[in-house]
Biopython code that builds the backbone (N, CA, C, O; Angstrom):
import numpy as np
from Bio.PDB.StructureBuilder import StructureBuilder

atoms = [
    (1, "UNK", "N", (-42.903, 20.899, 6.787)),
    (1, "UNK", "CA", (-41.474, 20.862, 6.660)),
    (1, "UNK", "C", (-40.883, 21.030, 8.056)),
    (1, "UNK", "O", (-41.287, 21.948, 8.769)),
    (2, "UNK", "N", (-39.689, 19.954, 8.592)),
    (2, "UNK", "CA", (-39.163, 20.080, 9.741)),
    (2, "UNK", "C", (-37.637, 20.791, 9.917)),
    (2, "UNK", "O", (-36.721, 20.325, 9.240)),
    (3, "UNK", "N", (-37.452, 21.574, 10.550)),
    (3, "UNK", "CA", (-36.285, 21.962, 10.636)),
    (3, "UNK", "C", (-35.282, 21.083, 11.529)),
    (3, "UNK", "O", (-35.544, 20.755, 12.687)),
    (4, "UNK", "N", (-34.482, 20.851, 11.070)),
    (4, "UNK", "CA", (-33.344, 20.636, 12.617)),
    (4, "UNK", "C", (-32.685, 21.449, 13.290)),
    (4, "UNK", "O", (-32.097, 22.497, 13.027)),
    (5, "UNK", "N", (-32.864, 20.788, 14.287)),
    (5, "UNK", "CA", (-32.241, 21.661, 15.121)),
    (5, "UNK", "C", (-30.279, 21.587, 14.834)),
    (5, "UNK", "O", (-29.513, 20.826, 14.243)),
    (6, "UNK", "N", (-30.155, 22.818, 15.624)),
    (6, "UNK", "CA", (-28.098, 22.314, 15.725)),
    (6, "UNK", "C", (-27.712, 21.935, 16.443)),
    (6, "UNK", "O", (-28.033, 22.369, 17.549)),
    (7, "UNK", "N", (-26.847, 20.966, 16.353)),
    (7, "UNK", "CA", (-25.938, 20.476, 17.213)),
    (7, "UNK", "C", (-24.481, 21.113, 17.884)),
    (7, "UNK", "O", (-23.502, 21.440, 17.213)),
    (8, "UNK", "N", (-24.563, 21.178, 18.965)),
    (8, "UNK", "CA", (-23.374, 21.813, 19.974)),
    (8, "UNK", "C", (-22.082, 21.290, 18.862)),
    (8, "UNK", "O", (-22.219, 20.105, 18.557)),
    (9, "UNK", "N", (-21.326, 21.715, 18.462)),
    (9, "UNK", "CA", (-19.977, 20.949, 18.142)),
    (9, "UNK", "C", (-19.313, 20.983, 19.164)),
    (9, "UNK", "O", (-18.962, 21.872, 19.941)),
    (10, "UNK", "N", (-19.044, 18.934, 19.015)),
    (10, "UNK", "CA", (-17.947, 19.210, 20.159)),
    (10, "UNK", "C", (-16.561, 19.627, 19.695)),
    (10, "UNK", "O", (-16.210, 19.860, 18.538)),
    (11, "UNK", "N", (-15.913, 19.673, 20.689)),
    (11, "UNK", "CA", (-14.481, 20.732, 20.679)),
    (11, "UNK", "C", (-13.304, 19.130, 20.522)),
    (11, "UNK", "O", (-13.267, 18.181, 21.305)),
    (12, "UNK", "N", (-12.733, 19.270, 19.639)),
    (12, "UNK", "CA", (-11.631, 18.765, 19.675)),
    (12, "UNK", "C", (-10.635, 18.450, 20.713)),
    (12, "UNK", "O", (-10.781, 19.305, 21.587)),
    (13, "UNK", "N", (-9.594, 17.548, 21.074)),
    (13, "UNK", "CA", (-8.768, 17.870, 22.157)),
    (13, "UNK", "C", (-7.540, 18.336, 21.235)),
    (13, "UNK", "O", (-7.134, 17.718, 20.250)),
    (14, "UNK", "N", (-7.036, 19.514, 21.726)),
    (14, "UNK", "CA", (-5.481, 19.937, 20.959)),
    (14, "UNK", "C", (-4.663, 18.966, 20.632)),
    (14, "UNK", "O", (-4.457, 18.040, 21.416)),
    (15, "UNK", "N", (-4.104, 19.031, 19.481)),
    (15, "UNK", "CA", (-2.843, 17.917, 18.931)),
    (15, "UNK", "C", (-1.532, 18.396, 19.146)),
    (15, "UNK", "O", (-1.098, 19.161, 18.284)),
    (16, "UNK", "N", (-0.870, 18.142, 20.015)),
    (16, "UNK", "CA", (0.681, 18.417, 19.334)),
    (16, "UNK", "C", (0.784, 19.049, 18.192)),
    (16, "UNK", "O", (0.443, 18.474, 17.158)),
    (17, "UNK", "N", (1.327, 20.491, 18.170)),
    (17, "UNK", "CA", (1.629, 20.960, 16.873)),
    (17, "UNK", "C", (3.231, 20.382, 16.229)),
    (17, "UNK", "O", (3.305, 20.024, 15.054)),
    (18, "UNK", "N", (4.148, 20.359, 16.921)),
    (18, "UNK", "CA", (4.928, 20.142, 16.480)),
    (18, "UNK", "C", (6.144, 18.939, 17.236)),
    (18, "UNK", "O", (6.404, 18.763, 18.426)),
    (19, "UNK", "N", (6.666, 18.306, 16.087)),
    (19, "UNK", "CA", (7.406, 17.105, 17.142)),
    (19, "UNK", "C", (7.669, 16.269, 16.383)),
    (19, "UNK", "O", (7.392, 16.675, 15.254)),
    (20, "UNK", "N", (8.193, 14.969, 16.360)),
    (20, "UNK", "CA", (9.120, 13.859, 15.442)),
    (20, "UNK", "C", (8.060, 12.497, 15.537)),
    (20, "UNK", "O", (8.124, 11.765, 16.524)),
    (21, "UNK", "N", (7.261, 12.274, 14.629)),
    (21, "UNK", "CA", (6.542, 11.166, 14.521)),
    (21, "UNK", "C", (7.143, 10.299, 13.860)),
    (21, "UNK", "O", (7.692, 10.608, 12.802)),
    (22, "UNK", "N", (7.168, 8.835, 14.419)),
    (22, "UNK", "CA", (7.728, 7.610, 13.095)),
    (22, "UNK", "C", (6.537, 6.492, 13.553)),
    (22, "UNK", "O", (5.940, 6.113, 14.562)),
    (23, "UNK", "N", (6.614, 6.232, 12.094)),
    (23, "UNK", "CA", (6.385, 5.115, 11.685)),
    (23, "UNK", "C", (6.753, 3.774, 11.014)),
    (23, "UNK", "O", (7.276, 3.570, 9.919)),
    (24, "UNK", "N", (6.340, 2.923, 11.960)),
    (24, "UNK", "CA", (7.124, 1.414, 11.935)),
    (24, "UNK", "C", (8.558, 1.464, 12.640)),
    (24, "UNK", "O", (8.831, 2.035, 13.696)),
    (25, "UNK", "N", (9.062, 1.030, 12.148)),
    (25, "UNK", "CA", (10.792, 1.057, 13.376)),
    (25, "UNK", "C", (11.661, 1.946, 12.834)),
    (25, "UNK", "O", (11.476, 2.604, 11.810)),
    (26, "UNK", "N", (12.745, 1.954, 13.639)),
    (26, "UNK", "CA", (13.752, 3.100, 13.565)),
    (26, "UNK", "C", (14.849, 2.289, 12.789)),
    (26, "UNK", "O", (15.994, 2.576, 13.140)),
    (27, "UNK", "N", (14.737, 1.321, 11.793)),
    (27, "UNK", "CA", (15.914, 0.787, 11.629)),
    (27, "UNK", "C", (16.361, 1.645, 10.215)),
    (27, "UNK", "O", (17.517, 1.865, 9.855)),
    (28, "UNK", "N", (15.298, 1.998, 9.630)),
    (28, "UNK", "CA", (15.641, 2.813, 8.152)),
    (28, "UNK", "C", (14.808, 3.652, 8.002)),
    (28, "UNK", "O", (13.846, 3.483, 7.253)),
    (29, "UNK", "N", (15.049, 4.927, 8.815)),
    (29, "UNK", "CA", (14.197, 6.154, 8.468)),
    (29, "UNK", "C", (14.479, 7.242, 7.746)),
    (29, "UNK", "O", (15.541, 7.859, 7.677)),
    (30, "UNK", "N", (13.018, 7.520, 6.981)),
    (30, "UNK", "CA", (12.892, 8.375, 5.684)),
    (30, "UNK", "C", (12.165, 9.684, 6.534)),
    (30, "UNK", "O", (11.222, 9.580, 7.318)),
    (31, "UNK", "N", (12.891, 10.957, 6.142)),
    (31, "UNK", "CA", (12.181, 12.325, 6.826)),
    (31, "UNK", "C", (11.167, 12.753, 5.560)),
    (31, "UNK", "O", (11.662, 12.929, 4.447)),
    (32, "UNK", "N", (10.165, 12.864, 5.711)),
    (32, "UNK", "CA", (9.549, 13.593, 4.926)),
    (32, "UNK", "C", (9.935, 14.727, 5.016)),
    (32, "UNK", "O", (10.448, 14.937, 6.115)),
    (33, "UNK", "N", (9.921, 16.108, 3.941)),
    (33, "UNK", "CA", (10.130, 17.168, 3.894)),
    (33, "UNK", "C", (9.411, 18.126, 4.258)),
    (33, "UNK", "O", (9.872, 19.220, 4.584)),
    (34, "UNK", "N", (7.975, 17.781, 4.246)),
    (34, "UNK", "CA", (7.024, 18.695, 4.418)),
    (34, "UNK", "C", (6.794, 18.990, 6.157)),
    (34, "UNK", "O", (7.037, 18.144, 7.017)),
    (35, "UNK", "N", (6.354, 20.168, 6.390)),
    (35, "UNK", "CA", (5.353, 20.088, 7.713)),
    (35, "UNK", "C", (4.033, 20.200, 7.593)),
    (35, "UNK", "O", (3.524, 21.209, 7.106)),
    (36, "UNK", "N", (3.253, 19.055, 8.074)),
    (36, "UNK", "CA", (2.059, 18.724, 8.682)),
    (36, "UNK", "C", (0.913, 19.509, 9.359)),
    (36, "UNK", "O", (1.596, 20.271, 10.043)),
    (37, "UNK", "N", (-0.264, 19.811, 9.609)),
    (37, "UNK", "CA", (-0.929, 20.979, 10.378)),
    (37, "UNK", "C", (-1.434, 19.942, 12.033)),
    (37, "UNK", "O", (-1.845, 20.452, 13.075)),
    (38, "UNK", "N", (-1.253, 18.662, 11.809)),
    (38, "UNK", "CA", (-1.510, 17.958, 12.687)),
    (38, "UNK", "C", (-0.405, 16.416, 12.957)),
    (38, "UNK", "O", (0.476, 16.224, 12.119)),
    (39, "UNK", "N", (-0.575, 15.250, 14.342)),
    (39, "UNK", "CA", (-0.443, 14.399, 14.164)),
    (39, "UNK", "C", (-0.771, 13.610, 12.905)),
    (39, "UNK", "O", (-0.018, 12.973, 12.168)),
    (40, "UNK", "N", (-2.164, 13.824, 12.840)),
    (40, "UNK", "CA", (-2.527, 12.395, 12.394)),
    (40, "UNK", "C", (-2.538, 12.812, 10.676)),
    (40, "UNK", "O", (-2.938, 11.973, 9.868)),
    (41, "UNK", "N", (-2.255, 13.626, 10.403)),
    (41, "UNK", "CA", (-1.962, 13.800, 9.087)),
    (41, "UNK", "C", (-0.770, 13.519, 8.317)),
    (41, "UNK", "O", (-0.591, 13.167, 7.151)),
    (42, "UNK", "N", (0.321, 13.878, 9.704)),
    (42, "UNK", "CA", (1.599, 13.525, 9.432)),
    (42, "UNK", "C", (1.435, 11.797, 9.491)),
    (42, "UNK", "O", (1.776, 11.114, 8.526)),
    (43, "UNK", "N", (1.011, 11.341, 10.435)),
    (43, "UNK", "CA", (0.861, 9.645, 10.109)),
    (43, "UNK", "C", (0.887, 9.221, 8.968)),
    (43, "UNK", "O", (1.791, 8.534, 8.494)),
    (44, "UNK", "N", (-0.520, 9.739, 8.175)),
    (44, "UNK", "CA", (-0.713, 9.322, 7.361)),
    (44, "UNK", "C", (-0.262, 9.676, 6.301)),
    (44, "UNK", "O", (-0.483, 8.861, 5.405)),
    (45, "UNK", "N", (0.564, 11.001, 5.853)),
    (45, "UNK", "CA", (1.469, 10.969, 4.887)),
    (45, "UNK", "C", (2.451, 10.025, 5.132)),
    (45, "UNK", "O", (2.843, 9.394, 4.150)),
    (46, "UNK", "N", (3.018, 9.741, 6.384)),
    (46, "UNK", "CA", (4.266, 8.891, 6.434)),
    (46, "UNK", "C", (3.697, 7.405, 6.091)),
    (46, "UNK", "O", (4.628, 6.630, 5.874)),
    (47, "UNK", "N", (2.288, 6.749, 5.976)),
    (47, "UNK", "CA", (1.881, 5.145, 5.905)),
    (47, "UNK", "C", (1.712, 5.392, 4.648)),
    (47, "UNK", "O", (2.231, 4.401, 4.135)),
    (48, "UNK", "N", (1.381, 5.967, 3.904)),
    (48, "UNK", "CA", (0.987, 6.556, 2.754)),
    (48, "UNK", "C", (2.219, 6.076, 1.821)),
    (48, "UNK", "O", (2.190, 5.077, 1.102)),
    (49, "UNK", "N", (3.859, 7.425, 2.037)),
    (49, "UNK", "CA", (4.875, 7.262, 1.658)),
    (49, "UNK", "C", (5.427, 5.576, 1.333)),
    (49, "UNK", "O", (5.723, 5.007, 0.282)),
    (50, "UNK", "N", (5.392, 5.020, 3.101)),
    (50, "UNK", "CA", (5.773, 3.962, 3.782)),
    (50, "UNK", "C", (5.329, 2.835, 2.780)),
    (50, "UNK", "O", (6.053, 1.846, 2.662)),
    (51, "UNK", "N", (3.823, 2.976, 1.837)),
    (51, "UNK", "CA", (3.272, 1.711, 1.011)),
    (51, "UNK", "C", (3.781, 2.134, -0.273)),
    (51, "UNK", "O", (3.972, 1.381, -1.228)),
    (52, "UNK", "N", (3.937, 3.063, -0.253)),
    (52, "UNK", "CA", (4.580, 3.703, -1.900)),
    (52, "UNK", "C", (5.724, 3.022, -2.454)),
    (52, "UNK", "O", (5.814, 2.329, -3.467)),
    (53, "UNK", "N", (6.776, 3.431, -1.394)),
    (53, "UNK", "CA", (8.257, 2.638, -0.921)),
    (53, "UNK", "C", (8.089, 0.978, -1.308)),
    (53, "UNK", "O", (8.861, 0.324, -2.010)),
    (54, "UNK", "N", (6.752, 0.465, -0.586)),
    (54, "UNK", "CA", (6.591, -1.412, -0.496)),
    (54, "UNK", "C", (6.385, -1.556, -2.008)),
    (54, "UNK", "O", (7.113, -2.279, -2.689)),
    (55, "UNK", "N", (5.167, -0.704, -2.609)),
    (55, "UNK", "CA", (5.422, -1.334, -3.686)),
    (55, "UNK", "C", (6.457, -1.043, -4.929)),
    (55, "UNK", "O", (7.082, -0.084, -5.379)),
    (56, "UNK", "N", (6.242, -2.633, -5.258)),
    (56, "UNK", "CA", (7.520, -2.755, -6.694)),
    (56, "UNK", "C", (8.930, -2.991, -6.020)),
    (56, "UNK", "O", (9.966, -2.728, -6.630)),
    (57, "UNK", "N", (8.924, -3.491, -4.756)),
    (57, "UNK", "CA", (10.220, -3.408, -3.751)),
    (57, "UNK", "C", (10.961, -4.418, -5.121)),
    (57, "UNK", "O", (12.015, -4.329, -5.749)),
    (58, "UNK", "N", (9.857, -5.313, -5.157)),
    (58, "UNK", "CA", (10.700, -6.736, -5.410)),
    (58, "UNK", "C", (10.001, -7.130, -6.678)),
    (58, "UNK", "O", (8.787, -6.934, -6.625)),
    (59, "UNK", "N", (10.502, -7.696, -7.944)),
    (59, "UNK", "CA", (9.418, -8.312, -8.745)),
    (59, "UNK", "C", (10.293, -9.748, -9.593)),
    (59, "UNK", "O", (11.484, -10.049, -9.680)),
    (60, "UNK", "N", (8.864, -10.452, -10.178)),
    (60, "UNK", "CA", (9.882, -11.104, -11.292)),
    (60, "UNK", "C", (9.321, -11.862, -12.082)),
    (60, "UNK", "O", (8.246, -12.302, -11.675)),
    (61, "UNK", "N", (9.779, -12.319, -13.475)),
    (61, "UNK", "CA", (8.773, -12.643, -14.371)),
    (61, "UNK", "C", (8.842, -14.154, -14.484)),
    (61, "UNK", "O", (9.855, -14.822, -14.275)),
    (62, "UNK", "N", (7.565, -14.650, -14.863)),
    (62, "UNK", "CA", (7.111, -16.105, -15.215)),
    (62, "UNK", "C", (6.609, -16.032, -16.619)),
    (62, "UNK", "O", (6.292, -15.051, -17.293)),
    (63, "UNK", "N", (6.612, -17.393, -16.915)),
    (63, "UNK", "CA", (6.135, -17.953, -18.143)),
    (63, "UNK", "C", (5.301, -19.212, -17.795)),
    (63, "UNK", "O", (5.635, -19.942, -16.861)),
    (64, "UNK", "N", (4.878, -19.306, -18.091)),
    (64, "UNK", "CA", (3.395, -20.729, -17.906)),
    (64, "UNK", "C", (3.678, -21.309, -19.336)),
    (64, "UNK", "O", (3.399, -20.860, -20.448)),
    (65, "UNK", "N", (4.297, -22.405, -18.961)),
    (65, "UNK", "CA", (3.772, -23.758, -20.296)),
    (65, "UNK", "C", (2.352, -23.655, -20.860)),
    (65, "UNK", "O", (2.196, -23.100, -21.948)),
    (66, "UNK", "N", (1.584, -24.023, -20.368)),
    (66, "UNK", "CA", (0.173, -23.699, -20.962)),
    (66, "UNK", "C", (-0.544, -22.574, -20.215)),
    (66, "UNK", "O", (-0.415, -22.391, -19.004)),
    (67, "UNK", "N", (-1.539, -21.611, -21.267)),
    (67, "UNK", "CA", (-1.914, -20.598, -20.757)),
    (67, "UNK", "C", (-3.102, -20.531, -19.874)),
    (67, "UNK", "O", (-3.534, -21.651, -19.598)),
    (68, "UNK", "N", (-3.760, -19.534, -19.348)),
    (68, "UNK", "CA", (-4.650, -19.417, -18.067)),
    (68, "UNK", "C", (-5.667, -18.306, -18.043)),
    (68, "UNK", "O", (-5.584, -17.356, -17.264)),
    (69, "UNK", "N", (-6.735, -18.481, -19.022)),
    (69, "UNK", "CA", (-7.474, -17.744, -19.454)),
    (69, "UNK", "C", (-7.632, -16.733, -17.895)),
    (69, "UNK", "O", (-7.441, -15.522, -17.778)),
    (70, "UNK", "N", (-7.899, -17.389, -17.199)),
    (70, "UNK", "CA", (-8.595, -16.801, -15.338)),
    (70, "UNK", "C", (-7.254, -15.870, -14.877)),
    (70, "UNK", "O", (-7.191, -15.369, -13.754)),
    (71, "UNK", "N", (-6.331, -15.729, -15.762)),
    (71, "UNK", "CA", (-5.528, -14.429, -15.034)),
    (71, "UNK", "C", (-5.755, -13.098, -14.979)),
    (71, "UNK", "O", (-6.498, -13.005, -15.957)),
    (72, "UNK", "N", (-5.700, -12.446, -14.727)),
    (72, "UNK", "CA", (-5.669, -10.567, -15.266)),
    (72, "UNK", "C", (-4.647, -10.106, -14.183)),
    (72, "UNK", "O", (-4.008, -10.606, -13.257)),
    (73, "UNK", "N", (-4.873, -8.566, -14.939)),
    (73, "UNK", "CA", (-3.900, -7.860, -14.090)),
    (73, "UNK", "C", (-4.801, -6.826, -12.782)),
    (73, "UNK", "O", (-5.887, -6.257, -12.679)),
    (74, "UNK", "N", (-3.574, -7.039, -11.959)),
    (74, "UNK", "CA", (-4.091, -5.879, -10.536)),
    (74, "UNK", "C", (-4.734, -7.878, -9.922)),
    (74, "UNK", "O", (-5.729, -7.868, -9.196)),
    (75, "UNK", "N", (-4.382, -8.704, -10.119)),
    (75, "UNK", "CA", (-5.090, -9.864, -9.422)),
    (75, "UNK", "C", (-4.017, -10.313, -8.775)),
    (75, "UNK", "O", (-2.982, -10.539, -9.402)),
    (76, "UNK", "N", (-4.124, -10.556, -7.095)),
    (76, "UNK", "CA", (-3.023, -11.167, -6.185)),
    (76, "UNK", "C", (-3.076, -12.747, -6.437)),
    (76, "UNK", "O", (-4.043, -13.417, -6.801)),
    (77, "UNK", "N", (-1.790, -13.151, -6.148)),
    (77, "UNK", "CA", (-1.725, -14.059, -6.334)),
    (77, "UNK", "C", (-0.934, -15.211, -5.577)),
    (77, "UNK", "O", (-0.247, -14.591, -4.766)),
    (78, "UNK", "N", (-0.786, -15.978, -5.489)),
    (78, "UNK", "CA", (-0.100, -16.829, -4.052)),
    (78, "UNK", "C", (1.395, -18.062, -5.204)),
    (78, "UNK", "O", (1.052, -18.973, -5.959)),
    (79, "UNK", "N", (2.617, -17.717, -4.991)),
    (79, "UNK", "CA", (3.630, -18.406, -5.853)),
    (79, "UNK", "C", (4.084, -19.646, -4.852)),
    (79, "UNK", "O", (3.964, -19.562, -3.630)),
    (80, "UNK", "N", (4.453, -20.442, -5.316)),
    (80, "UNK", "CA", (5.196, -21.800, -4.521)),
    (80, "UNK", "C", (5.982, -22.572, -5.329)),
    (80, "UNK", "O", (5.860, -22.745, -6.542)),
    (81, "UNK", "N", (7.238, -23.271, -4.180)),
    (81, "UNK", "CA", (8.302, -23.803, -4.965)),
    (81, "UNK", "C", (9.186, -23.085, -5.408)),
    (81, "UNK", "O", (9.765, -23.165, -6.492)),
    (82, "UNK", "N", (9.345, -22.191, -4.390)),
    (82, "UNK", "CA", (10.187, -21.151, -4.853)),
    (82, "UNK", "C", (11.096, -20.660, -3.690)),
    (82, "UNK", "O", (10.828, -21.415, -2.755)),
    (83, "UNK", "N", (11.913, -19.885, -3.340)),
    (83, "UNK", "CA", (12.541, -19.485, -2.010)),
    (83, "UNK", "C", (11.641, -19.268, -1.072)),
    (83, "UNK", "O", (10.525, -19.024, -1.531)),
    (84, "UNK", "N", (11.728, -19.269, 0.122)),
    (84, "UNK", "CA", (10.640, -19.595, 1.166)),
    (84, "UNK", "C", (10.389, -17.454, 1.107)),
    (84, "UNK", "O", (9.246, -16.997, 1.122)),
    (85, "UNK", "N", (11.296, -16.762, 1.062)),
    (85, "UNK", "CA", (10.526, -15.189, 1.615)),
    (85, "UNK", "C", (9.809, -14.667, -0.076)),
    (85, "UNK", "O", (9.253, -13.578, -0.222)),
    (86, "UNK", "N", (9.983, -15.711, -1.233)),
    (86, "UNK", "CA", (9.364, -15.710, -2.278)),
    (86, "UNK", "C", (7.939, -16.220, -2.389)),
    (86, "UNK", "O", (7.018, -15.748, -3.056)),
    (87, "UNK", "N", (7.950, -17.247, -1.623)),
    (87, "UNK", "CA", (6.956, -18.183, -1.421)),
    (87, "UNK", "C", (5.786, -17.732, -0.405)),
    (87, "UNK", "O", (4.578, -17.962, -0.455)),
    (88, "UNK", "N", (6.756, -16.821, 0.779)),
    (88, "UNK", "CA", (5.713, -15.738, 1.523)),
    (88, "UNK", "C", (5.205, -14.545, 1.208)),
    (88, "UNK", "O", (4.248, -14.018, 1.774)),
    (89, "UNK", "N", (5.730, -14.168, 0.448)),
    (89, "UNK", "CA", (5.350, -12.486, -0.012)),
    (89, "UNK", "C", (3.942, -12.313, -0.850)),
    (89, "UNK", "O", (3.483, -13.213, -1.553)),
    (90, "UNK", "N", (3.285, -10.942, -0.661)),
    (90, "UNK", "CA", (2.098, -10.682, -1.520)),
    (90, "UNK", "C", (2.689, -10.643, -2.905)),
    (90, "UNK", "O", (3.855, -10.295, -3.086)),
    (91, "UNK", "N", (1.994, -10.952, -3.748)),
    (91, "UNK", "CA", (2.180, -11.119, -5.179)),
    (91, "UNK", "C", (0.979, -10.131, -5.636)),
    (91, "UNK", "O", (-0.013, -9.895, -4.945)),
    (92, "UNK", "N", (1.198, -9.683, -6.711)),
    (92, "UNK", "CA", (0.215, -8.926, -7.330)),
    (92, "UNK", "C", (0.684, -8.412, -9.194)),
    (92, "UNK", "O", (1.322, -7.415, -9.534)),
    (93, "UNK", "N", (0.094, -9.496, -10.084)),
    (93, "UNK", "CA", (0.077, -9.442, -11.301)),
    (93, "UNK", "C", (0.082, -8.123, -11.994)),
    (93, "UNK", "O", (-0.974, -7.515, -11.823)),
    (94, "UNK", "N", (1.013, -7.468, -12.769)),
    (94, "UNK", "CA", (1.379, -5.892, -12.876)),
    (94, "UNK", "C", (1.162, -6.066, -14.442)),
    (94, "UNK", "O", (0.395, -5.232, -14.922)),
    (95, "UNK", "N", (1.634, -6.891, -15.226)),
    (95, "UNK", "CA", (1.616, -6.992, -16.507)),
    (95, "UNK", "C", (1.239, -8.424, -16.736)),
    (95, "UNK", "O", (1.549, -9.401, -16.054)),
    (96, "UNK", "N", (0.312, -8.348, -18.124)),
    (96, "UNK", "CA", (0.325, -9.877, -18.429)),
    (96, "UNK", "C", (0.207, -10.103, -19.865)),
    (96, "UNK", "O", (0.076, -9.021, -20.436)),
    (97, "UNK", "N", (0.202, -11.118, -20.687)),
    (97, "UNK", "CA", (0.208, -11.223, -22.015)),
    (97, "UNK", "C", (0.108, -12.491, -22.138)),
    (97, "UNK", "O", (0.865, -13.402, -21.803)),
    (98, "UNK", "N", (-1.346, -12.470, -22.879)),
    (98, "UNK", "CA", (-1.781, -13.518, -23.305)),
    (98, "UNK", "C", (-1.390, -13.791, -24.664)),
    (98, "UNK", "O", (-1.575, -12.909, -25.503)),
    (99, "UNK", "N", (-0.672, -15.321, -25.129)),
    (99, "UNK", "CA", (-0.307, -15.500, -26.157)),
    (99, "UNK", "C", (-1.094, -16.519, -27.172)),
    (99, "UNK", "O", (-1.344, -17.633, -26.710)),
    (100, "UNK", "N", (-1.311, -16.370, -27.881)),
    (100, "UNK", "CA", (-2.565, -17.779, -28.808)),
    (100, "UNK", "C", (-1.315, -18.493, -30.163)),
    (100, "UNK", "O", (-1.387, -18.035, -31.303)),
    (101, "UNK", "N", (-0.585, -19.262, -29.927)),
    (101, "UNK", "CA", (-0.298, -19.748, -30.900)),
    (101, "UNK", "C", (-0.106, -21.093, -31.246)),
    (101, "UNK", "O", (-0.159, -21.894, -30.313)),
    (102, "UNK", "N", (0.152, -21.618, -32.618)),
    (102, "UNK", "CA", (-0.121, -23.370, -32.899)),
    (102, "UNK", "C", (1.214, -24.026, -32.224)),
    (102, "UNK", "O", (2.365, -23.604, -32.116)),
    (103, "UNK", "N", (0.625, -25.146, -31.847)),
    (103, "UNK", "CA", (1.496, -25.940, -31.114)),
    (103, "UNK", "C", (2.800, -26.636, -31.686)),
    (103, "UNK", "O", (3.507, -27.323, -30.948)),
]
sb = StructureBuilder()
sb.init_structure("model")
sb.init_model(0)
sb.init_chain("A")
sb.init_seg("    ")
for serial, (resi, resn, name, xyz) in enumerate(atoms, 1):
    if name == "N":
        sb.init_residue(resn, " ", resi, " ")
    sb.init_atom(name, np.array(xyz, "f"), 0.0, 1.0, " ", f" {name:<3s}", serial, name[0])
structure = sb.get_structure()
């Protein structure tokens, strides 16, 4: 049986304890309430928040003439023929309902 040996830990470099982090631009900023024990924690509560906010910004419903067995939900999807910042945006299928009836 081999032991290992230990390793020196290395030492961290100090973070800024305290101070005004943003993320993305200054055109519409949200303060979080909380304080942070570090930078990079505060980052990432604020990218965190920041995707929370993105989703469901925008949504809207379709109907398909004929149905599409290959859909589900949580599946992205790419729309066209539609307003061009409609036509650019991530899509992502939230609800769906498959219907079976005679023609």
């Amino acid at each position: 049986m081999k032991r290992k040996r230990r390793t020196k830990k290395q030492k961290k470099e100090p973070e800024a304890k305290q101070g005004d982090y943003l993320v993305g631009t200054d055109e519409n900023v949200l303060v979080l309430n909380r304080t942070y024990a570090n930078r990079s924690n505060a980052e990432r509560a604020a990218k965190m928040q920041w995707e929370r906010l993105q989703r469901g910004v925008a949504s809207f419903s379709l109907q398909l003439a004929e149905g599409r067995a290959d859909l589900y939900t949580e599946m992205p999807v790419k729309v066209s023929g539609f307003k061009q910042p409609i036509d650019d945006a991530e899509w992502t299928i939230t609800t769906l309902t498959h219907t079976v009836s005679p023609r």
